[in-house]
FIDRENKOL-429112 format. One record per residue (C-alpha): residue in one letter; y, z, x; residue number from 1. Coordinates in nm, 3 decimals. Layout:
<volums>
("A",(Y,Z,X),NUM)
...
</volums>
This chain:
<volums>
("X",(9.337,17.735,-3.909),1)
("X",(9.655,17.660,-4.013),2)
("X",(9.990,17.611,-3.785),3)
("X",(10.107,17.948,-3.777),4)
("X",(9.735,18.116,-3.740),5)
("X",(9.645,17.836,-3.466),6)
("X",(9.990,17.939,-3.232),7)
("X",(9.906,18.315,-3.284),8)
("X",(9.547,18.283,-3.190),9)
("X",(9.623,18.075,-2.872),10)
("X",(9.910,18.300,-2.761),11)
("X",(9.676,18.632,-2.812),12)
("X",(9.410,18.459,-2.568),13)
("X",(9.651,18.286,-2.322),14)
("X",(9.886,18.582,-2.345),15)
("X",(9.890,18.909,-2.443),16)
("X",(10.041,18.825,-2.773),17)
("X",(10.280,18.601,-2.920),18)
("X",(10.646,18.718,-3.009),19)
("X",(10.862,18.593,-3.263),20)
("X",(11.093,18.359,-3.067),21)
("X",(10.768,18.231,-2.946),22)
("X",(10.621,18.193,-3.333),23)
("X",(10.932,18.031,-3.422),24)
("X",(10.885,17.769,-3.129),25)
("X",(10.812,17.408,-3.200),26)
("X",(10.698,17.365,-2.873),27)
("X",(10.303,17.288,-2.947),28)
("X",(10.009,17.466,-2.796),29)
("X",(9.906,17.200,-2.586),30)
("X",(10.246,17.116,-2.429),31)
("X",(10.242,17.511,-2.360),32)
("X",(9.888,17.443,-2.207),33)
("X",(9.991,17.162,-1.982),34)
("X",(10.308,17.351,-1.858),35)
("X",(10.152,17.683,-1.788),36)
("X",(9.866,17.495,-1.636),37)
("X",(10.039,17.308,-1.340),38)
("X",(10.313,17.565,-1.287),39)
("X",(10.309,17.719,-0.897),40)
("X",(10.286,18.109,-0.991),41)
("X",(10.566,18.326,-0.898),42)
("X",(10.408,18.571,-0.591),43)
("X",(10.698,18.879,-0.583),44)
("X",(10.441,19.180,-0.544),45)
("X",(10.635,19.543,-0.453),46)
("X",(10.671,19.636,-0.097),47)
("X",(10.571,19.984,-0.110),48)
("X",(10.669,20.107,0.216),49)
("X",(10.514,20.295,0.462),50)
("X",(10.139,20.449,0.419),51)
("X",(10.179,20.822,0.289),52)
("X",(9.980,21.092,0.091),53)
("X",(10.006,21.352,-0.152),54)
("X",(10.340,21.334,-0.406),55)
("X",(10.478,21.033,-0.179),56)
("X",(10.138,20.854,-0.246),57)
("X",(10.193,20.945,-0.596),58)
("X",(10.489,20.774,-0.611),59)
("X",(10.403,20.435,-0.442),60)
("X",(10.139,20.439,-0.728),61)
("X",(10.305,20.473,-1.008),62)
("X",(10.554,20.174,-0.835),63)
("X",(10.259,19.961,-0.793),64)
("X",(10.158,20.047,-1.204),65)
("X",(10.513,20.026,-1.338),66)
("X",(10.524,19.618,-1.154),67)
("X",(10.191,19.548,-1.302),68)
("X",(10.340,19.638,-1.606),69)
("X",(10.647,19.503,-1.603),70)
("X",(10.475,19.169,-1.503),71)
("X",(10.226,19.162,-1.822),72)
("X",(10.470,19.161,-2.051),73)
("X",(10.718,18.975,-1.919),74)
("X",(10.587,18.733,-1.716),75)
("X",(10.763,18.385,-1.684),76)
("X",(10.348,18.208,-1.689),77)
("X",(10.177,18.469,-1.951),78)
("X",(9.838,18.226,-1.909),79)
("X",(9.852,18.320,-1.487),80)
("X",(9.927,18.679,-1.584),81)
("X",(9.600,18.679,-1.825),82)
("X",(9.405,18.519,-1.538),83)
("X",(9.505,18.739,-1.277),84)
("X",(9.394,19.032,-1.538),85)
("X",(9.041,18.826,-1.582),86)
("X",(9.020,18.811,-1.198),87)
("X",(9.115,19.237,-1.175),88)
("X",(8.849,19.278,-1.433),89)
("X",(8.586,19.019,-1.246),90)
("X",(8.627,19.132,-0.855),91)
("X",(8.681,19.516,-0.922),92)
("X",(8.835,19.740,-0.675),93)
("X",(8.952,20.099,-0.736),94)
("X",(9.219,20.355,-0.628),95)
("X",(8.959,20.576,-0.669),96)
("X",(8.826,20.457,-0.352),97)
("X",(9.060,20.289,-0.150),98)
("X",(9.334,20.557,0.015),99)
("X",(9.629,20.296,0.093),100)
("X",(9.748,20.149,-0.180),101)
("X",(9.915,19.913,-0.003),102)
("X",(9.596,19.762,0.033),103)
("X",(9.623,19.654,-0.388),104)
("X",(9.928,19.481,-0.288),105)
("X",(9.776,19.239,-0.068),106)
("X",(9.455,19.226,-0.313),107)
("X",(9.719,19.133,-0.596),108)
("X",(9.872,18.863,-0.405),109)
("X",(9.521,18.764,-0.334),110)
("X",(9.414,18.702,-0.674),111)
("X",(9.698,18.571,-0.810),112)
("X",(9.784,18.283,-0.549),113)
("X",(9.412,18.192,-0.619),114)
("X",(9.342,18.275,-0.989),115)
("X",(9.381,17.875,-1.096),116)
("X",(9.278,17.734,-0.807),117)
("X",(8.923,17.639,-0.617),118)
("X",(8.686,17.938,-0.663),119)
("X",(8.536,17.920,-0.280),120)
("X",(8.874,17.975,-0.193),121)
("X",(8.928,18.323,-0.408),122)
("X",(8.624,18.425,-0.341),123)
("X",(8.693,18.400,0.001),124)
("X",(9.009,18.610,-0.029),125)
("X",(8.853,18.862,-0.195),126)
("X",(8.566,18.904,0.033),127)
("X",(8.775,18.928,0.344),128)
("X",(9.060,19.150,0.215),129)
("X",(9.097,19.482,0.269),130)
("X",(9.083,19.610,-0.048),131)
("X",(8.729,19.474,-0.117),132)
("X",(8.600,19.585,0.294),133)
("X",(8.719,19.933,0.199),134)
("X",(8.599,19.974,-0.184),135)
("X",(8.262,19.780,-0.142),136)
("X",(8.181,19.879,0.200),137)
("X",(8.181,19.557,0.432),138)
("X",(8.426,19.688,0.665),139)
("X",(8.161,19.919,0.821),140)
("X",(7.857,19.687,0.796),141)
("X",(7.788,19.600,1.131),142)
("X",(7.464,19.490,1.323),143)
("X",(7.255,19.771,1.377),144)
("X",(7.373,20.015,1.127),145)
("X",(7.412,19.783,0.827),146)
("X",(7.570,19.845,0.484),147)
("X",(7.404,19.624,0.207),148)
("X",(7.679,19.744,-0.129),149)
("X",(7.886,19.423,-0.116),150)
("X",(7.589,19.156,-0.045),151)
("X",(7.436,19.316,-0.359),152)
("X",(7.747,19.344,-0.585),153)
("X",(7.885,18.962,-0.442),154)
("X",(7.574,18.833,-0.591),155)
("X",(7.501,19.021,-0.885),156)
("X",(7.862,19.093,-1.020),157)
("X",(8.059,18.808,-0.891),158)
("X",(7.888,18.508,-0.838),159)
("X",(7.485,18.391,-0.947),160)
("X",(7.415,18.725,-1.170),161)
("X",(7.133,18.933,-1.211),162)
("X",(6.756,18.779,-1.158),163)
("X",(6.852,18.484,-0.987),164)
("X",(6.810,18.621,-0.598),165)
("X",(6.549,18.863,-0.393),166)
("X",(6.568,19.235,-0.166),167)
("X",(6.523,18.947,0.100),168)
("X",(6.878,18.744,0.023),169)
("X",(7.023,19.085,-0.019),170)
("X",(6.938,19.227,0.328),171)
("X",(6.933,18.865,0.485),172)
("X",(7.344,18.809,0.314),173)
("X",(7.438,19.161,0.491),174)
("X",(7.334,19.021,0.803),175)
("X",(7.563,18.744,0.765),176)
("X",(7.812,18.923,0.609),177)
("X",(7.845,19.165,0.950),178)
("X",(8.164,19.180,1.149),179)
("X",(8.484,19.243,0.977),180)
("X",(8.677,19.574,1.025),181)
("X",(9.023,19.674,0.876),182)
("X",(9.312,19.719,1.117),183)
("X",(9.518,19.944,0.893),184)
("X",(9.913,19.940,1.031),185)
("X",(10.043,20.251,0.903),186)
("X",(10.351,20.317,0.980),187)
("X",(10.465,19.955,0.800),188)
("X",(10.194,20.062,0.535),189)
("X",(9.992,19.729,0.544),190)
("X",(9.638,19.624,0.709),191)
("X",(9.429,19.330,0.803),192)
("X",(9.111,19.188,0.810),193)
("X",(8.989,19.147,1.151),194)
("X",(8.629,18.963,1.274),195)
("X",(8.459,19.096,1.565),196)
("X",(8.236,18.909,1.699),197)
("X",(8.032,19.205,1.881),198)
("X",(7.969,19.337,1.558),199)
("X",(7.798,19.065,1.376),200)
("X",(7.465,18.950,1.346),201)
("X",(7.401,18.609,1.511),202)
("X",(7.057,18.588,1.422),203)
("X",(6.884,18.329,1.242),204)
("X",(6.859,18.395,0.845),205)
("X",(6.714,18.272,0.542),206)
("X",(6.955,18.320,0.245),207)
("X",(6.930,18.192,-0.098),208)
("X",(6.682,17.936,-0.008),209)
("X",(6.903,17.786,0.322),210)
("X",(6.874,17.895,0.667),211)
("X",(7.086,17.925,0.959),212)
("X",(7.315,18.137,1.186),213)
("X",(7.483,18.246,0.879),214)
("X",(7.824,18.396,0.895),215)
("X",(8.056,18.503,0.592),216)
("X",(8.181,18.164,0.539),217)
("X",(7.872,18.010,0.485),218)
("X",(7.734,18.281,0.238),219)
("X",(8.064,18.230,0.054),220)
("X",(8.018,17.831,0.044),221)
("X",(7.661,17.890,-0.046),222)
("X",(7.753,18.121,-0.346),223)
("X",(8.038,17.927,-0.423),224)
("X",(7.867,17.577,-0.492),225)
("X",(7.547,17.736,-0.661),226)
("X",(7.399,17.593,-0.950),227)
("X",(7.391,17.956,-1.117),228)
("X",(7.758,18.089,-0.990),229)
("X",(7.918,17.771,-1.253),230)
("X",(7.707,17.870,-1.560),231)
("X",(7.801,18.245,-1.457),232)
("X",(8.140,18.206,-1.423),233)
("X",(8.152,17.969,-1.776),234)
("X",(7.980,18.205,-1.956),235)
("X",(8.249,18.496,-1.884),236)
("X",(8.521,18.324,-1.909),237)
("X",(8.398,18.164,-2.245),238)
("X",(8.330,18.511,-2.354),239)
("X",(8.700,18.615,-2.243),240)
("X",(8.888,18.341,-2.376),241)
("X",(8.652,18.215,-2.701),242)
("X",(8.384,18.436,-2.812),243)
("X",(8.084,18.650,-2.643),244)
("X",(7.780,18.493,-2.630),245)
("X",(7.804,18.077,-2.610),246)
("X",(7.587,17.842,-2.683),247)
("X",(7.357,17.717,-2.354),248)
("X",(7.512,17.372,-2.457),249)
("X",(7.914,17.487,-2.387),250)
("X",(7.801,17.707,-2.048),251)
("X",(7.616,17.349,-1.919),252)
("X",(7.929,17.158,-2.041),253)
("X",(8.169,17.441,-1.862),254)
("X",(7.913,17.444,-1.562),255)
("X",(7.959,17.038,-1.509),256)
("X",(8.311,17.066,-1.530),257)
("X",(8.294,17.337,-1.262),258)
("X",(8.098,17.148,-1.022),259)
("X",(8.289,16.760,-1.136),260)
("X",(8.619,16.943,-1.038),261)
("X",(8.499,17.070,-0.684),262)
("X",(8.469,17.421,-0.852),263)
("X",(8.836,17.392,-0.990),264)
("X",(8.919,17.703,-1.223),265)
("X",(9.239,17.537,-1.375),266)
("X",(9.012,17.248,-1.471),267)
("X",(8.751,17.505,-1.665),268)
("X",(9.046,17.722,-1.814),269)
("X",(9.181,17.320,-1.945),270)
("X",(8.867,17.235,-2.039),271)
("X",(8.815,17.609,-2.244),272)
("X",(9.117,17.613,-2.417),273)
("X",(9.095,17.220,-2.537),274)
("X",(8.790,17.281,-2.695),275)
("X",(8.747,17.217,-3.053),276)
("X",(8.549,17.539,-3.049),277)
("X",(8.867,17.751,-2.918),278)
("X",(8.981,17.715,-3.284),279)
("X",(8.640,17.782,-3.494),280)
("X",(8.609,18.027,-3.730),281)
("X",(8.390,18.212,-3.465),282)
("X",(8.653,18.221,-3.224),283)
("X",(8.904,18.381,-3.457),284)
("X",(8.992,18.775,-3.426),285)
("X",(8.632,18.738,-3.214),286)
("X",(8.728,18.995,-2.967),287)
("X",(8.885,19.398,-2.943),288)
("X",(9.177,19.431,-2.805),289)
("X",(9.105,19.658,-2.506),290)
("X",(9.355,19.978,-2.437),291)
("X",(9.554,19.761,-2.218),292)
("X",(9.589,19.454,-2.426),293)
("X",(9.667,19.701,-2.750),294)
("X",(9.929,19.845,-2.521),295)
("X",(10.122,19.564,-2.302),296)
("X",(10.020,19.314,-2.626),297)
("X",(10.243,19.560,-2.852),298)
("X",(10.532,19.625,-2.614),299)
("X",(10.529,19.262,-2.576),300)
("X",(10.526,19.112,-2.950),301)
("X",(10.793,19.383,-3.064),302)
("X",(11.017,19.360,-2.746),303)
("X",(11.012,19.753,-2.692),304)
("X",(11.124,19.892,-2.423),305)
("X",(10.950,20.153,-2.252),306)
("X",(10.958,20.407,-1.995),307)
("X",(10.672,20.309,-1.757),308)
("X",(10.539,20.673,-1.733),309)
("X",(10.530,20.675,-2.116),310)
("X",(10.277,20.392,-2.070),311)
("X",(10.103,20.471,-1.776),312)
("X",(9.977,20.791,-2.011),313)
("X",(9.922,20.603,-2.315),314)
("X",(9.684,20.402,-2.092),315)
("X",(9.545,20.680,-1.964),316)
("X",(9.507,20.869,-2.312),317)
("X",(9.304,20.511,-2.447),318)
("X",(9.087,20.529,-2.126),319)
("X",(9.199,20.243,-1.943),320)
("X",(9.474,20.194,-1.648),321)
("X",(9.490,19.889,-1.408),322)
("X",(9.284,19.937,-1.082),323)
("X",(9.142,20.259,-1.212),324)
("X",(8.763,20.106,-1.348),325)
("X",(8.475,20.325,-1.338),326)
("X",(8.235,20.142,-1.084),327)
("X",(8.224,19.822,-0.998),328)
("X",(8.056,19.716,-1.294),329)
("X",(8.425,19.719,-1.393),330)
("X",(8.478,19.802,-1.785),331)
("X",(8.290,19.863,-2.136),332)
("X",(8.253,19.578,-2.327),333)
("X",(8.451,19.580,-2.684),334)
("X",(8.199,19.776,-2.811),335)
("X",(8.301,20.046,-2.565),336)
("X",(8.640,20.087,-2.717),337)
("X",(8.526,20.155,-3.034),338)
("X",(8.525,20.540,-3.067),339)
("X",(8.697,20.775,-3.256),340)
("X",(8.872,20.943,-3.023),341)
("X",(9.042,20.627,-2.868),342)
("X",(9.091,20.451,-3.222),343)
("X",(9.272,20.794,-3.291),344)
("X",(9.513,20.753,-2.948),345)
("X",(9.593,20.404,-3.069),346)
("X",(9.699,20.533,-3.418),347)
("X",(9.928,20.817,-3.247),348)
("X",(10.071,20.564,-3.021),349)
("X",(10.141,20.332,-3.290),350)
("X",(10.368,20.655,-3.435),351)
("X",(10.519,20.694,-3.050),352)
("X",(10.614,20.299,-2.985),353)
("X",(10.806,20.243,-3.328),354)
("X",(10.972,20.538,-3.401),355)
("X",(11.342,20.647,-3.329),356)
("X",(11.313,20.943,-3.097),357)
("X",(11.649,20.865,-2.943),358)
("X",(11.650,20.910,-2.548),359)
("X",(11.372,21.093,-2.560),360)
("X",(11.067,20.922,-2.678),361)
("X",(11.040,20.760,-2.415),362)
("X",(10.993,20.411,-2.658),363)
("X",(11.317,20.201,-2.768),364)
("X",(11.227,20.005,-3.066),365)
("X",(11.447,19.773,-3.229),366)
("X",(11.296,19.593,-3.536),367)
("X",(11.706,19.417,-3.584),368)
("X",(11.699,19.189,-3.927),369)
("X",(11.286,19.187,-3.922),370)
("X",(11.160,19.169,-4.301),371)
("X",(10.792,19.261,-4.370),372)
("X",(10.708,18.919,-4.430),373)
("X",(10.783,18.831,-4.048),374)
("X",(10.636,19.144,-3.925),375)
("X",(10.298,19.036,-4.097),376)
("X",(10.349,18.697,-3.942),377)
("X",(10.424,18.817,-3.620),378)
("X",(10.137,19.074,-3.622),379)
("X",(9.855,19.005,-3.833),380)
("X",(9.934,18.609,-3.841),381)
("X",(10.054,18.614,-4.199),382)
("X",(9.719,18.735,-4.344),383)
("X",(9.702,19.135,-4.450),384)
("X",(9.451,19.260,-4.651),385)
("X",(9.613,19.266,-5.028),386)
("X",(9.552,19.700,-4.994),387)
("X",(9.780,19.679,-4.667),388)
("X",(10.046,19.502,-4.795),389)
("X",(10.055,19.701,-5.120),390)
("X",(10.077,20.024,-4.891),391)
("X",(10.404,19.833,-4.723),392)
("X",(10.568,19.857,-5.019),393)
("X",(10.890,20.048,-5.017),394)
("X",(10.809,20.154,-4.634),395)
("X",(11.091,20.117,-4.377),396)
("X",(11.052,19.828,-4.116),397)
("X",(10.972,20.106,-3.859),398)
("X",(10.716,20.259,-4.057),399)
("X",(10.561,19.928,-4.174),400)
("X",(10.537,19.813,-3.830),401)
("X",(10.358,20.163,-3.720),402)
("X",(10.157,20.110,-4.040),403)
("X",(10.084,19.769,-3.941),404)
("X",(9.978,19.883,-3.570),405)
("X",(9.694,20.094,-3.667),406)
("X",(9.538,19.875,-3.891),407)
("X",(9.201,19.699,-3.852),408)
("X",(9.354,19.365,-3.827),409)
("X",(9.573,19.472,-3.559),410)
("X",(9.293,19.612,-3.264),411)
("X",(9.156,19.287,-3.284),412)
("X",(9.226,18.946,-3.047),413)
</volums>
């Protein structure tokens, strides 16, 4: 890869795109690395009031959305942003389920004061907030009428994976899990996680090959340090950040540097993006952008400005809005995305986001002195198809950059 195609391939993975101050930059991709890398994050999540329903709810919602927004594009650490996302997608809760959403509040700040740091520690956070005792069912699994949905999920979906535990370690890792309730307060619209003892088992158990008087702290250090929950975790986030699929040689290498670091995820996420593989061939354009990425990545590289409603239902037209997954499986993989219908949304937004509606598109976009020759670097990293850039020809910057949207090139990251 050359310069240019090297910055615009590690902004797309560490960011949601690269913009053209940012291309223009002779700060290098490592010093950008290093930086984002040992920078505190910036916690400033929404107070959202009060707990309420019906339009009020609504409201606090779309608050919650518009921040999350706001924050992916123009986020001061773009690399913590695109971890935090990783983490959303990883440990999936859901509006659909949870009734406060002042409990995503306290998730967010959950995930993203953890999303670099030791993984016992966000796993921790995640299994004892509120948003994961509501959505997966651990604040009413109690001893005597037990619930086993997040001893299941914990191990299948967030930690060792499929095949590599029993029914037994299930049932035995609810037992443990037993105690916690939610103490919602709603009048100042938050809640907390609570342990009562009365309500757990004390038993003895036999989980995951160890036994004792197992409580949740000791089934998260268990999943935590085991052997399978590093070559998990460096497989995904290879597949995230590189390319799907790695080599059993890079998830061992990931895997040692997971355990060498005391399960440090800042020292994998160094490790991944200083890899002479991050810049291979096979890593390049390896990945689909999904609906969000296409949308925050373009209202991000162009510097549009957007009315947050206008996005919240161009996410929701592409099939994909932030704490809105459809199970806790979380989302499709690429392939997923690749229908007609949502290919078609894409195109039609590409119209929406670069056209001059005035005040009422609902989309400001101002390409200033931008020649097709920097739009092309800026969005397809200086390398369009020879049939693309003879359809440019004679096209206005607006409808070269909608022209350039919708093209193949374009969907991918």
């Amino acid at each position: 890869m050359d310069t240019l195609v090297q910055k615009a391939h590690f902004m797309r993975r560490a960011s949601f795109g690269i913009t053209l101050a940012e291309l223009n930059s002779v700060t290098s991709n490592t010093d950008l690395l290093n930086k984002w890398l040992r920078e505190q994050p910036i916690i400033n999540v929404p107070s959202l009031g009060s707990a309420a329903k019906g339009i009020e709810r609504r409201n606090q919602v779309l608050k919650f959305s518009d921040w999350l927004v706001n924050q992916a594009i123009a986020a001061p650490n773009p690399l913590h942003e695109k971890m935090t996302n990783f983490w959303r997608d990883h440990f999936v809760v859901s509006l659909k389920k949870i009734v406060y959403p002042q409990l995503l509040t306290d998730y967010e700040t959950r995930l993203r004061k953890y999303a670099l740091g030791d993984f016992r520690d966000l796993l921790w956070n995640v299994t004892t907030s509120p948003a994961m005792l509501s959505y997966l069912d651990n604040g009413q699994n109690r001893t005597g009428k037990f619930n086993e949905n997040y001893s299941r999920e914990v191990m299948e979906l967030f930690t060792i994976g499929r095949g590599k535990y029993s029914e037994k370690d299930i049932q035995e890792g609810t037992r443990a899990l037993t105690g916690w309730i939610i103490k919602p307060d709603r009048a100042m619209g938050t809640a907390e996680s609570i342990f009562v003892p009365r309500r757990h088992d004390a038993g003895l158990k036999t989980y995951l090959g160890k036994q004792g008087n197992f409580k949740t702290e000791d089934v998260v250090d268990i999943l935590a340090n085991h052997p399978s929950t590093a070559r998990f975790l460096a497989a995904k986030l290879w597949n995230t950040f590189v390319y799907p699929n790695p080599e059993p040689e890079i998830i061992d290498r990931l895997a040692i540097v997971y355990k060498n670091s005391d399960r440090s995820i800042k020292a994998m996420i160094e490790s991944i993006f200083s890899s002479s593989e991050f810049y291979s061939d096979r890593a390049y354009h390896s990945r689909l952008k999904t609906p969000i990425y296409f949308m925050i990545g373009t209202l991000r590289q162009l510097e549009i400005k957007a009315d947050n409603v206008k996005v919240m239902g161009g996410l929701r037209s592409m099939g994909q809005v932030f704490y809105n997954a459809p199970s806790v499986k979380g989302w499709s993989d690429d392939s997923g995305w690749l229908t007609a219908p949502s290919l078609l949304t894409r195109l039609n937004l590409a119209q929406q986001m670069t056209e001059d509606y005035g005040d009422d598109g609902g989309f400001t976009y101002d390409p200033k002195n931008l020649t097709t020759k920097e739009l092309v670097n800026l969005l397809l990293d200086g390398k369009a198809e020879p049939s693309l850039l003879n359809a440019l020809q004679g096209l206005s910057i607006r409808e070269s950059t909608a022209l350039i949207l919708s093209s193949p090139s374009y969907q991918l990251a």
